[in-house]
VMD Tcl script that draws the C-alpha trace (Angstrom):
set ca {
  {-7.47 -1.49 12.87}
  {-4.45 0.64 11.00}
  {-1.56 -1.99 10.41}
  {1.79 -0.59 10.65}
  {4.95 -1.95 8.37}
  {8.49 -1.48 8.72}
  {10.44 -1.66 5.75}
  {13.48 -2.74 5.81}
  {15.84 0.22 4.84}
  {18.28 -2.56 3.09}
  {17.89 -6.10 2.59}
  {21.76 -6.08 3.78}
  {24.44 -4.19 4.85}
  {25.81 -2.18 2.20}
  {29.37 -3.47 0.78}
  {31.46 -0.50 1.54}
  {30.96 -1.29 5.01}
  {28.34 1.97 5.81}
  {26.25 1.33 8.46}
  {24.15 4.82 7.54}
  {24.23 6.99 4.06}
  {22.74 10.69 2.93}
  {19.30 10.40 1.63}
  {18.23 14.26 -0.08}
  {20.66 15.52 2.78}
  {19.08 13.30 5.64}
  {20.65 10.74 7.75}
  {19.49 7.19 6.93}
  {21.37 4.43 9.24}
  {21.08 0.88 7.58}
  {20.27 -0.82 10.36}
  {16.69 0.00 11.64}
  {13.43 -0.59 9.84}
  {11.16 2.37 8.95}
  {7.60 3.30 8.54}
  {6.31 6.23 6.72}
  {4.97 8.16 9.55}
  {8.63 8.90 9.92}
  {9.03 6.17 12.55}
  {12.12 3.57 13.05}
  {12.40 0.23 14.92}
  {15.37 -1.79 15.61}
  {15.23 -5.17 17.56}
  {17.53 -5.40 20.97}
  {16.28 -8.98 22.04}
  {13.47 -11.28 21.42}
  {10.76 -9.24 22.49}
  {12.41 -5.80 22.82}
  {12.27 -2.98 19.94}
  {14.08 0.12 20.22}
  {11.69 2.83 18.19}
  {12.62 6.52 17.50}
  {11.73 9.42 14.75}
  {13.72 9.45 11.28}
  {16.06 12.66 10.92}
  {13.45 14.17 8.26}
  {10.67 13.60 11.21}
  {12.79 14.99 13.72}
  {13.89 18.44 11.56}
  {9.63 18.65 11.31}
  {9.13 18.51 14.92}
  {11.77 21.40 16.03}
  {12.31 22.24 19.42}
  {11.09 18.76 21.28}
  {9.96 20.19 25.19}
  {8.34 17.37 26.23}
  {8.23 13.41 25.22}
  {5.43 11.39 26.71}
  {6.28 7.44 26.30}
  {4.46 4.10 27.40}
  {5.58 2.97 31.54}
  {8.69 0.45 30.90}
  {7.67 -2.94 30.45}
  {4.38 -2.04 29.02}
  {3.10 -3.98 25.63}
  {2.57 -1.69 22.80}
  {0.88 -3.22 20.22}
  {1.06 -2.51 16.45}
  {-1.33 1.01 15.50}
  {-1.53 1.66 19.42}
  {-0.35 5.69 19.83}
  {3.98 4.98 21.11}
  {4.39 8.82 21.88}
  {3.24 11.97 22.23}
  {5.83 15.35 21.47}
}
mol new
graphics top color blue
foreach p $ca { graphics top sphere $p radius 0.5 }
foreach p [lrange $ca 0 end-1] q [lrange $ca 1 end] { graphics top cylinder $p $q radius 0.2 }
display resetview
């Protein structure tokens, strides 16, 4: 089974007070972790993530006219498929 890691985009938030900075022109907020697949996650509670699609990933994917997602409440485990575009 594919593991999937999120790296931390900082180990803290930057001094200047930024909560997001320019990478090569893209958007990259602080406060999420990312994968390489162009993925994000950011913890809202205990057992609650918040996941979305980096700026780069979204600028690849265009036009977006439909977004298929997991029923709310439903487990999704590390590797499992999150979405479809």
């Amino acid at each position: 089974m594919k593991q999937l890691t999120m790296e931390p985009a900082h180990t803290a938030a930057p001094s200047n007070g930024r909560i997001a900075e320019y990478v090569e022109g893209f958007l990259v907020p602080a406060n999420v972790r990312y994968h390489s697949g162009h993925a994000w996650a950011q913890r809202e509670r205990k057992r609650l993530m918040r996941v979305g699609v980096d700026e780069f990933g979204s600028a690849l994917l265009g036009t977006i006219d439909h977004i298929e997602t997991p029923n709310p409440g439903r487990w999704v485990r590390q590797g499992q498929k999150a979405w479809t575009f």
